[in-house]
N, C-alpha and C positions, 0 to 999 in steps of 0.2 A: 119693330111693329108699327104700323099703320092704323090712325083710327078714323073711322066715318062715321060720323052721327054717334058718339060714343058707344060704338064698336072697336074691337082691334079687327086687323086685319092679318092673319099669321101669315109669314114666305111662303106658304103650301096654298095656305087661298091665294094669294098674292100672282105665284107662277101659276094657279090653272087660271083667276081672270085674265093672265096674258095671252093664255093660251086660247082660251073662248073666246076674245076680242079680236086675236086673229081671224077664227076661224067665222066669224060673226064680218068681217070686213067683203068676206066674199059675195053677200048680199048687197054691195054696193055696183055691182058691174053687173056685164050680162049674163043670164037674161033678165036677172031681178030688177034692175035697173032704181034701186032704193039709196043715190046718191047721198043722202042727206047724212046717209047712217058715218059716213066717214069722219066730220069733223068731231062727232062724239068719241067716236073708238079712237080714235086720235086722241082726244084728249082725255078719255081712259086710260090709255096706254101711258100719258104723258104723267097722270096721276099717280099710276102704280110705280112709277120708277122715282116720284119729284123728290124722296127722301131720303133716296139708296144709294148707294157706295159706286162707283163706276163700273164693279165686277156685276154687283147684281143687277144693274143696268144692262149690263150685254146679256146676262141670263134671261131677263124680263124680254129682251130684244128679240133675244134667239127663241126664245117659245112663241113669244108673237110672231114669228114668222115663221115656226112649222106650224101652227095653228093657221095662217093664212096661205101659204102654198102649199100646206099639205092637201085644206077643202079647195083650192082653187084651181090646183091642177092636176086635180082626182083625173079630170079628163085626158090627160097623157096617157094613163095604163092603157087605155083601149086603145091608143092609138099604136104604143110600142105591142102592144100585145095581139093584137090581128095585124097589123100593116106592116110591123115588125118580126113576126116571128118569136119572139124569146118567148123561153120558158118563163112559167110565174114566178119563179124564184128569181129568177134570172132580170125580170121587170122590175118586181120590190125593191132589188136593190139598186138597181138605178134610179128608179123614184126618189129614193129612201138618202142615195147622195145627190142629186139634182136640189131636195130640198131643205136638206144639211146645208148646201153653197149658198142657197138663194135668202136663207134667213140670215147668213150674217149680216146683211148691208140693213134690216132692221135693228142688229143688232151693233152693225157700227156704230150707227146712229144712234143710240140712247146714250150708249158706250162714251159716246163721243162730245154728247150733250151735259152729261152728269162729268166727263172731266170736265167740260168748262166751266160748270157753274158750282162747282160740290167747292171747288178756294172758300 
């Protein structure tokens, strides 16, 4: 458990703030163009995991980043799905592993973090 401002923090809040900090990142690019927001959820991000075990590290990692390519390349469907042809079903799943691949390298990275420093 995690505490802020003598609160705890349970793994359940813990794994959805990863997950809305993700998805909260995609307001940093276009068209939002609200750069600023980055070094914060970054260091949110950096927060939630500074205590954790290297496993939950890559958990934290991995929801952070279907939280942010899930909202960020919502705009793929339309493009496989009119330009493409495939059926919906057929779309979701491709999304659905396109942003399964793309979260691990967030989730390398904490992963990767928390073994260096958890000695």
């Amino acid at each position: 458990m995690k505490t802020l401002f003598n609160t705890t923090m349970t793994a359940g809040w813990s794994r959805l703030a990863a997950l809305l900090s993700g998805a909260l990142l995609v307001f940093a690019y276009a068209p939002f163009q609200q750069s600023w927001m980055v070094i914060p959820i970054l260091v949110l991000l950096l927060w939630l995991g500074r205590d954790s075990s290297p496993r939950r590290a890559w958990q934290l990692g991995y929801l952070f980043g279907i939280g942010w390519f899930s909202a960020g390349l919502s705009w793929i469907y339309v493009s496989i799905d009119t330009f493409g042809g495939l059926p919906v079903v057929a779309t979701i799943a491709v999304l659905a592993v396109l942003f399964a691949y793309l979260s691990l390298f967030p989730a390398l990275a904490l992963w990767a973090w928390r073994s260096a420093t958890a000695r």
